[in-house]
C-alpha positions as CSV (number, residue, x, y, z in Angstrom):
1,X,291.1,148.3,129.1
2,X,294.1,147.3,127.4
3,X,294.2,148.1,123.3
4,X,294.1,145.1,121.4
5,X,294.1,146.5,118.0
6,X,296.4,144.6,116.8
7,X,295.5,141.0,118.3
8,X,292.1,141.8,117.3
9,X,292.3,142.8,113.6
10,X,294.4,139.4,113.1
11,X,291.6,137.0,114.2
12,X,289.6,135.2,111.8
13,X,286.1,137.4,112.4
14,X,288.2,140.6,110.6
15,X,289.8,138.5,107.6
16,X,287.9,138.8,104.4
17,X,287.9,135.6,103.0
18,X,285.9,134.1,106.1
19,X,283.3,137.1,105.8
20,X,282.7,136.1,102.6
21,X,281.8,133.0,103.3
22,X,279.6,134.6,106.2
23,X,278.0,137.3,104.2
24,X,274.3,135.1,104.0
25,X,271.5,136.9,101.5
26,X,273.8,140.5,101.3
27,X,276.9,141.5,100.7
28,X,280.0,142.8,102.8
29,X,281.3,146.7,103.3
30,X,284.0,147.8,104.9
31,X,286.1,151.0,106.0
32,X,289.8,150.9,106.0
33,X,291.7,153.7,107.2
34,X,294.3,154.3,109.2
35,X,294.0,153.6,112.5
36,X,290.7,152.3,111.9
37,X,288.5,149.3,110.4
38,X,285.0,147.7,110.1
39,X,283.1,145.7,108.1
40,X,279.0,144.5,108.1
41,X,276.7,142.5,106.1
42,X,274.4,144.7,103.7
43,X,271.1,143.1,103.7
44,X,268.0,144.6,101.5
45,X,264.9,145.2,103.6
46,X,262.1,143.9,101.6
47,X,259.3,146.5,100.1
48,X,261.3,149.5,101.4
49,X,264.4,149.6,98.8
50,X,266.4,150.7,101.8
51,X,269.3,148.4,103.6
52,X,270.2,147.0,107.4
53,X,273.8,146.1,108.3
54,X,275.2,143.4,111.0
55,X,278.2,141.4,112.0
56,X,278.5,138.4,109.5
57,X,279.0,136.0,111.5
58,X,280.1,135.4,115.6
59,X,281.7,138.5,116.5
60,X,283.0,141.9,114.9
61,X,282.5,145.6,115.7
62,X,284.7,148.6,114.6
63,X,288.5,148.7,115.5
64,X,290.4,151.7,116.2
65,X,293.9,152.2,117.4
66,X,293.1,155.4,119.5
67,X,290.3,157.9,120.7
68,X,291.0,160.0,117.8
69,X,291.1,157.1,115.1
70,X,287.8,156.0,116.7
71,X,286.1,159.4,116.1
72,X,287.4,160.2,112.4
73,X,286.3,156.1,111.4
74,X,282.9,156.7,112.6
75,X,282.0,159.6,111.2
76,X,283.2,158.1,108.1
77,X,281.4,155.1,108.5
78,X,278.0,156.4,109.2
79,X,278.7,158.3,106.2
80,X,279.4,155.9,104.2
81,X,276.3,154.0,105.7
82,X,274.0,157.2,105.0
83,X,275.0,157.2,101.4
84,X,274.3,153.8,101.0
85,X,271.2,153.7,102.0
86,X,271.8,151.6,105.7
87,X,269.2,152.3,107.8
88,X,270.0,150.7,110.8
89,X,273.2,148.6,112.3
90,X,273.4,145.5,114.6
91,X,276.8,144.1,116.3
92,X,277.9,141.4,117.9
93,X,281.0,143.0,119.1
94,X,284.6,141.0,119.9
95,X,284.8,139.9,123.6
96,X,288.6,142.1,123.3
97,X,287.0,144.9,122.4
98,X,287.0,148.3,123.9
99,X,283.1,148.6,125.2
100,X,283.7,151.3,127.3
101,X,285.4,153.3,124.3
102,X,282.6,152.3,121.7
103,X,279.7,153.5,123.8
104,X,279.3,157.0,123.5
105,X,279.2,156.1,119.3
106,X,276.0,153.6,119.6
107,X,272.6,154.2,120.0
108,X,271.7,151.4,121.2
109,X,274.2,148.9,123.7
110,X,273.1,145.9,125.9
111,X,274.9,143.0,127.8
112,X,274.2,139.7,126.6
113,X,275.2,137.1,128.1
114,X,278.7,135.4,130.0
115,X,281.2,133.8,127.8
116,X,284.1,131.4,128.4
117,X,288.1,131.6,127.6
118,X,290.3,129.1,128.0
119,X,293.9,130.0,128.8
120,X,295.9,128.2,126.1
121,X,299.6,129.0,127.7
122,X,298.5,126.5,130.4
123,X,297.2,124.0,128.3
124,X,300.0,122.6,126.5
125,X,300.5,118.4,126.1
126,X,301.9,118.3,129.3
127,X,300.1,120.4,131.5
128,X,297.5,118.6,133.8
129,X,294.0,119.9,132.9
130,X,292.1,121.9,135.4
131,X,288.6,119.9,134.9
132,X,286.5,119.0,137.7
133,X,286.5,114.9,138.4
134,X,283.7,114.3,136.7
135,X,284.4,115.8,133.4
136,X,288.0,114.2,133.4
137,X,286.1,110.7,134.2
138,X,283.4,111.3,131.2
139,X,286.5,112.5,128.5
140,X,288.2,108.7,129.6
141,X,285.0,107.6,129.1
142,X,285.0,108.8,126.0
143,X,288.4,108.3,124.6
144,X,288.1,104.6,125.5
145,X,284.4,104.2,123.7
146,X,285.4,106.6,120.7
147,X,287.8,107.4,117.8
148,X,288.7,110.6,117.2
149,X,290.1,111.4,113.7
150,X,290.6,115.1,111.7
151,X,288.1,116.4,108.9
152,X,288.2,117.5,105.3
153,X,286.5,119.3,102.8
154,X,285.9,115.7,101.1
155,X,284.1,114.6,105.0
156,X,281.9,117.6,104.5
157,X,278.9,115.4,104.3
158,X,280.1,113.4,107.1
159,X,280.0,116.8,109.1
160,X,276.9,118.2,107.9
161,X,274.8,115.0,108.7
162,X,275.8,114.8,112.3
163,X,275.7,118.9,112.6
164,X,271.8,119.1,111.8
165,X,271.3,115.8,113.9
166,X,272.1,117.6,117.1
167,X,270.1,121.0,116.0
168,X,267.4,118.9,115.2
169,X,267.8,117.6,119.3
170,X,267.9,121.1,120.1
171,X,265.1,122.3,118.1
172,X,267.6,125.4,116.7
173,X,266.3,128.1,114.6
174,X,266.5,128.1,110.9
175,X,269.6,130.4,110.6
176,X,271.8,127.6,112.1
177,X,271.3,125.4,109.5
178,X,273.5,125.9,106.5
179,X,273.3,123.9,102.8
180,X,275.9,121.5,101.6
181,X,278.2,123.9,99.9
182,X,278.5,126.0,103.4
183,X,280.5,123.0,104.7
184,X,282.2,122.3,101.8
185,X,283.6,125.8,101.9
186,X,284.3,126.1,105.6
187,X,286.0,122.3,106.1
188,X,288.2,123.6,103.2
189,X,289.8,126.7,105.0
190,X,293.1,126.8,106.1
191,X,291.9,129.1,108.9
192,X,289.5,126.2,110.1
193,X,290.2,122.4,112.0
194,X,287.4,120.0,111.8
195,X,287.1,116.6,114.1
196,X,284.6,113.6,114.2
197,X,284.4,111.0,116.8
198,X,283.1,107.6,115.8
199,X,281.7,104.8,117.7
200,X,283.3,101.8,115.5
201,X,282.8,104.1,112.3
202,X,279.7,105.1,113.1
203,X,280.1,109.4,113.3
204,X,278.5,110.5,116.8
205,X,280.5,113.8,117.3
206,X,281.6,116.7,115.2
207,X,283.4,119.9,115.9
208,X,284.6,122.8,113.8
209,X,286.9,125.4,115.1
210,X,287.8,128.6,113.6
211,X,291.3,130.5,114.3
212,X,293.4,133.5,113.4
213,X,296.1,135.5,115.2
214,X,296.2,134.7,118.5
215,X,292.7,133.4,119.4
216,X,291.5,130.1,118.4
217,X,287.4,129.7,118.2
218,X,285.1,127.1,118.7
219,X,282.3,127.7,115.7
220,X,280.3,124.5,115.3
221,X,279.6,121.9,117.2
222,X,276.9,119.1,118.0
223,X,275.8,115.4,118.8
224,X,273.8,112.5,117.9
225,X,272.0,110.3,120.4
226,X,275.0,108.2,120.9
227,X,277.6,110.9,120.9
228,X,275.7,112.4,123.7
229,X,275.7,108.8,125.7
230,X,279.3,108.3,125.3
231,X,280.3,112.0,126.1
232,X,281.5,113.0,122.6
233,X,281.4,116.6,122.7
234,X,283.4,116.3,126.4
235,X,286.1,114.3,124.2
236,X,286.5,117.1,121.4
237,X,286.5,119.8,123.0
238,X,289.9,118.6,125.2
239,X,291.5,117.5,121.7
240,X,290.7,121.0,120.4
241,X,291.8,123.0,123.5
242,X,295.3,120.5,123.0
243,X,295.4,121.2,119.5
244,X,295.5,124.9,119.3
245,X,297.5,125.1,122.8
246,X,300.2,122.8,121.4
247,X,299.9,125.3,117.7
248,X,300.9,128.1,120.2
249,X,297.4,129.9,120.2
250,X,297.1,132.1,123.6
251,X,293.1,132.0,123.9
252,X,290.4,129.5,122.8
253,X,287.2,131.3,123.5
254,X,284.5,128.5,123.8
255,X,281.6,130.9,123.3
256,X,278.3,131.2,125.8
257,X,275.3,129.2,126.2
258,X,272.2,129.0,123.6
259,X,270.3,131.2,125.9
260,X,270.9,135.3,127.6
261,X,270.1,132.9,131.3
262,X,273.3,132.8,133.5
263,X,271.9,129.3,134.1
264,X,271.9,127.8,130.6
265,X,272.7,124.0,130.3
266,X,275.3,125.1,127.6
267,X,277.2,127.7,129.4
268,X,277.7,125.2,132.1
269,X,279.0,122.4,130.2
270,X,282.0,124.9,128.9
271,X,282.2,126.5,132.1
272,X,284.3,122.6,132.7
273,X,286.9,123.7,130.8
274,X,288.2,127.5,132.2
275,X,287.5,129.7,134.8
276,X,287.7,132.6,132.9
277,X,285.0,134.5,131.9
278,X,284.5,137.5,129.2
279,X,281.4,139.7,128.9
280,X,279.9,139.6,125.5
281,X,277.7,142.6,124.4
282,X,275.4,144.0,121.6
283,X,274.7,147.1,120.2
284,X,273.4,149.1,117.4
285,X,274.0,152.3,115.6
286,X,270.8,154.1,113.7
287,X,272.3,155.3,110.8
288,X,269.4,156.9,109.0
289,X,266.8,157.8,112.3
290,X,264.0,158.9,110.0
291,X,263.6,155.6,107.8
292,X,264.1,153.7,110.8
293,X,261.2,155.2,111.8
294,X,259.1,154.9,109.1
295,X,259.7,151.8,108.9
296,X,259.0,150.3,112.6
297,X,262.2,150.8,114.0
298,X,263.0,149.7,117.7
299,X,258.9,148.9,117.7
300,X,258.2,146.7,120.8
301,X,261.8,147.2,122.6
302,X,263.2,145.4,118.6
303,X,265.9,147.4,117.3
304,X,265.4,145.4,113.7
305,X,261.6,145.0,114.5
306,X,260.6,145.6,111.0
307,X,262.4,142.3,109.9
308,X,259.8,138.6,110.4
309,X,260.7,136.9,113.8
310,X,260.0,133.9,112.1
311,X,263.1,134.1,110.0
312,X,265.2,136.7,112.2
313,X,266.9,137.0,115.4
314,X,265.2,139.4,117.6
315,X,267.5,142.0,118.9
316,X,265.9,143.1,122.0
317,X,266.4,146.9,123.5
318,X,265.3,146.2,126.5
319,X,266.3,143.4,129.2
320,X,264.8,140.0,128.2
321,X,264.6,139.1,132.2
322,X,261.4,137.7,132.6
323,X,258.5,139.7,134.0
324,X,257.9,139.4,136.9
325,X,254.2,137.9,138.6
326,X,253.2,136.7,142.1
327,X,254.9,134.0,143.6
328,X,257.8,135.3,146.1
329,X,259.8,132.7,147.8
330,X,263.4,132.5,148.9
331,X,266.5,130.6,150.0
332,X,270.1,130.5,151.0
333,X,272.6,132.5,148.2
334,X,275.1,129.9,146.9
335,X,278.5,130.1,144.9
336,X,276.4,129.6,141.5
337,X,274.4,132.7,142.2
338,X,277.4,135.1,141.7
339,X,276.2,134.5,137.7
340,X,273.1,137.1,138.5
341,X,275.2,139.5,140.0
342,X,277.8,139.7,137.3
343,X,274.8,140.1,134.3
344,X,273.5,143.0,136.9
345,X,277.1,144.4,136.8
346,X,277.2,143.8,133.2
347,X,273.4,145.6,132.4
348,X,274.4,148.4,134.7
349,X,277.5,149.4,132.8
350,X,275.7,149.1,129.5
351,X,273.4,151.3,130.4
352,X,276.1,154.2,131.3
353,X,276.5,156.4,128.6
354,X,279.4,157.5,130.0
355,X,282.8,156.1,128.4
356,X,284.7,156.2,131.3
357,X,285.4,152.9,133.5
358,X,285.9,149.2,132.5
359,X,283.5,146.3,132.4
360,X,283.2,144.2,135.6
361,X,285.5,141.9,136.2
362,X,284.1,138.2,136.7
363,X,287.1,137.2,138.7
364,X,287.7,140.3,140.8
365,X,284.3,140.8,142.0
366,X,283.5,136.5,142.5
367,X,285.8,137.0,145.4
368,X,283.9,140.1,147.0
369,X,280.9,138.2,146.2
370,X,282.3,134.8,147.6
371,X,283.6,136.7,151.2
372,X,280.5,138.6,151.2
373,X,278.8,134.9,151.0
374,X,280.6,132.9,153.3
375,X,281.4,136.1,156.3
376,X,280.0,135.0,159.5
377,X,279.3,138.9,159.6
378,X,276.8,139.0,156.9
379,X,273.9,137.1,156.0
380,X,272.3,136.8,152.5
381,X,269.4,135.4,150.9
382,X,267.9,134.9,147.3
383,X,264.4,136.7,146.5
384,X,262.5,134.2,144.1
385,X,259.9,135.7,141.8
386,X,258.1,133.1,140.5
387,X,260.6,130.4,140.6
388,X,263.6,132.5,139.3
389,X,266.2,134.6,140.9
390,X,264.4,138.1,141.3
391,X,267.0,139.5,143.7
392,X,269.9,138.8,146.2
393,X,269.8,140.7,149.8
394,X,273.2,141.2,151.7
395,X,272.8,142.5,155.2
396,X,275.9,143.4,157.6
397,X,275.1,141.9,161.3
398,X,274.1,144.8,163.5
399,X,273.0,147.1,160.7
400,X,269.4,147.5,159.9
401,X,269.8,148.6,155.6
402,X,270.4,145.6,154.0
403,X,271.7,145.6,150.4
404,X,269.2,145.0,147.5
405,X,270.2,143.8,144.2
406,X,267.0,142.7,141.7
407,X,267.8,140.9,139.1
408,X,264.1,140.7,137.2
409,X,261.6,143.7,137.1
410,X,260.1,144.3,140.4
411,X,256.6,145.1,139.9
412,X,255.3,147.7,143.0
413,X,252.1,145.2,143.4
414,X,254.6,142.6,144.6
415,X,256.2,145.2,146.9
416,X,254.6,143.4,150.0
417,X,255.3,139.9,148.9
418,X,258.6,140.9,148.7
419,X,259.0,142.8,152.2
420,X,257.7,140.1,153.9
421,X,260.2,137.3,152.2
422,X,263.2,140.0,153.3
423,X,261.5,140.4,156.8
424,X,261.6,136.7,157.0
425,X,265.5,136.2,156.0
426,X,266.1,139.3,158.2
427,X,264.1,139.9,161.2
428,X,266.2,143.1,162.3
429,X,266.1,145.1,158.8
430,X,264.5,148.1,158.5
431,X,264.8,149.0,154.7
432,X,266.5,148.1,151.5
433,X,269.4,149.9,149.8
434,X,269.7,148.9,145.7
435,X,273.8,150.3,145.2
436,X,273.3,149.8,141.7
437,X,270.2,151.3,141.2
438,X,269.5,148.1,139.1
439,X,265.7,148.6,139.7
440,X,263.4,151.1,139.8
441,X,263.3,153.8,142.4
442,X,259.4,153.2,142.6
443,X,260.1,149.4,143.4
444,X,262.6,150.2,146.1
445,X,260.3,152.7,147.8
446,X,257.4,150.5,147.7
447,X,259.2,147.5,149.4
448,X,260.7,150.1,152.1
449,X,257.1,151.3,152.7
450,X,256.0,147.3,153.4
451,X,258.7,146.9,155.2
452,X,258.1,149.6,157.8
453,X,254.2,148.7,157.6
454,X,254.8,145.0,158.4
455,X,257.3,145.8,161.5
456,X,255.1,148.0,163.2
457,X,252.2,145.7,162.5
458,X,254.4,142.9,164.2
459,X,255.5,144.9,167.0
460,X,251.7,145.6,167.7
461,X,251.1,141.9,167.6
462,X,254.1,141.0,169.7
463,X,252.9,139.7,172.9
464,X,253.7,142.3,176.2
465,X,255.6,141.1,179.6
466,X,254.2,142.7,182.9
467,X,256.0,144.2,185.1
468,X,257.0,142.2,188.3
């Protein structure tokens, strides 16, 4: 992957003055040396007199202009952590960033979920939008119910009172709400562009974007009742991709959705507005491993497990696909379901520990997936466990191993559930083949196993012609 030091370090997540805005109930430190950079909250971890770091706000994690840089600023970082007293690290690294670089220095790394990224270089006044027809109909919609006007620091209020109106509709946890002074600050920076839309005066709508460099961000945004009737956020978010693409910005990124599920409501409203996708990842770096022990570290799959859940994010270790139980079904594979093959793609690679290789590509491998899909020559089928997307099957006409990829922990109890659903779908296969080795070897065997069981039970059962 291309080094994007220098792109990177000018956004708006690296700049000082917006992490200390961000720098909620701690304090910011940073390295600076050459060739290399970072920065973290500080938090105090209550009863224990010892610390936890993480990225302030939206995204971060360390910069480095080569292999070498990357090696001298970590060591110098988890010093400096040591010697502070940090016991443990969590980011939230920059969608730019180097994963495959960054690996071999974390203990802990997971994908999380699909973002989007707008191309602004296409998106300039005149351009034609590339939005489906119903997302251009609901933004006319819009503009002709709504008035759109900019923000201040003295509209803070205005902001704010719409903002927790729509987290209120969306039941969001308590670290998305911020206090009066938060806005105050944030509409005030020249870094940040704030819009409300208004349904004759009435506020519906807000938006706040964030920008630095070359990338433009969106940071808050929400709707009351009416704004979500008249399709206000549709409305701001063209204006904002406008604004920044006629400022010269190269790339809005527009975030993910509010869940880790490639089918969250969220991700699919931005997904209107680019094709483009970028892979957004976690990870964590144990600076101190015997505290972190003592004091419940990585309990339960955590990595902060010792902090309340009630109050905290939960970091999971592990996948948060859900477990799987005993209803198997299936059905035909359809362009949407490329999203569960990407976050496979995406969980394989994290788990590599090797820092070789790139992070899938969504684009590149849509198109296998899409010709793979449509071939007359192959047939495919979604596994459902319990209602969700446990796997996708691919299998080549006139081959007997068809091509298993699970996408939610295959129990062995299942196994013959599961055979029988493939058997189904493909009445010539004689065993499964996981390329990714996305589930477990146990799983794979046991389903194989079914499979052959079930075929010879059939061809037992299958009626026999006599001679003439």
């Amino acid at each position: 992957m291309k080094n994007h030091y220098d792109d990177i370090l000018n956004d708006i997540y690296y700049e000082r003055e917006f992490l200390n805005i961000h720098q909620f109930h701690g304090h910011i430190s940073e390295i600076n040396i050459d060739g290399f950079c970072h920065s973290a909250t500080v938090r105090e971890i209550e009863s224990t007199g010892l610390f936890d770091a993480e990225t302030p706000w939206g995204y971060g994690g360390p910069l480095s202009r080569t292999a070498d840089d990357l090696d001298v600023g970590m060591r110098a970082w988890r010093k400096k952590c040591y010697d502070d007293g940090v016991v443990a690290e969590f980011i939230r690294f920059h969608p730019f960033i180097d994963i495959a670089a960054l690996r071999p220095h974390l203990d802990f790394f997971s994908f999380n979920r699909t973002t989007i990224l707008v191309d602004l270089t296409t998106r300039r006044e005149e351009d034609v939008p590339p939005y489906d027809r119903i997302t251009q109909k609901r933004i006319r919609l819009a503009g002709a119910a709504l008035q759109v006007r900019r923000l201040g620091a003295d509209d803070s209020e205005i902001f704010r009172r719409v903002y927790e109106d729509g987290m209120e509709h969306n039941n969001a946890a308590a670290r998305y709400y911020f206090d009066a002074q938060y806005f105050k600050n944030i509409l005030a920076q020249d870094y940040s562009r704030s819009w409300v839309a208004e349904d004759n005066g009435e506020p519906v709508g807000v938006m706040l974007c964030i920008a630095g460099g070359i990338f433009a961000h969106t940071h808050l945004s929400a709707s009351t009742q009416r704004g979500r009737e008249t399709y206000a956020s549709y409305l701001l978010h063209d204006i904002a991709i406008r604004d920044y693409a006629n400022a010269g910005f190269k790339w809005m990124h527009l975030g993910g959705g509010r869940s880790t599920r490639p089918d969250d409501h969220l991700l699919d409203f931005k997904k209107r507005y680019s094709p483009l996708r970028l892979n957004y990842f976690v990870g964590g770096i144990i600076h101190n491993p015997t505290a972190y022990k003592s004091i419940g570290g990585g309990r339960d799959g955590i990595f902060l497990s010792y902090r309340t859940a009630a109050t905290e994010p939960a970091h999971n270790i592990k996948s948060d696909a859900p477990d799987a139980a005993n209803e198997v079904g299936q059905r035909k594979v359809t362009s949407g379901d490329y999203a569960y093959i990407h976050q496979t793609l995406c969980e394989k690679f994290a788990a590599r520990k090797s820092q070789t290789g790139h992070a899938p590509n969504w684009s590149r491998n849509q198109m296998v997936f899409d010709r793979c899909r449509t071939s007359p020559n192959i047939l495919s089928q979604i596994i459902l466990i319990d209602g969700v997307v446990g796997a996708i099957v691919f299998l080549k006409r006139g081959q007997t191993t068809g091509y298993f990829f699970p996408r939610v922990p295959v129990r062995s109890e299942i196994a013959p559930k599961i055979a029988a659903a493939i058997l189904d779908a493909f009445p010539p296969i004689e065993k499964i083949h996981d390329p990714m080795k996305a589930g477990s070897q146990s799983a794979t065997a046991a389903i194989n196993a079914e499979i052959l069981t079930l075929s010879k039970q059939a061809e037992q059962c299958a009626p026999r012609t006599k001679g003439m």
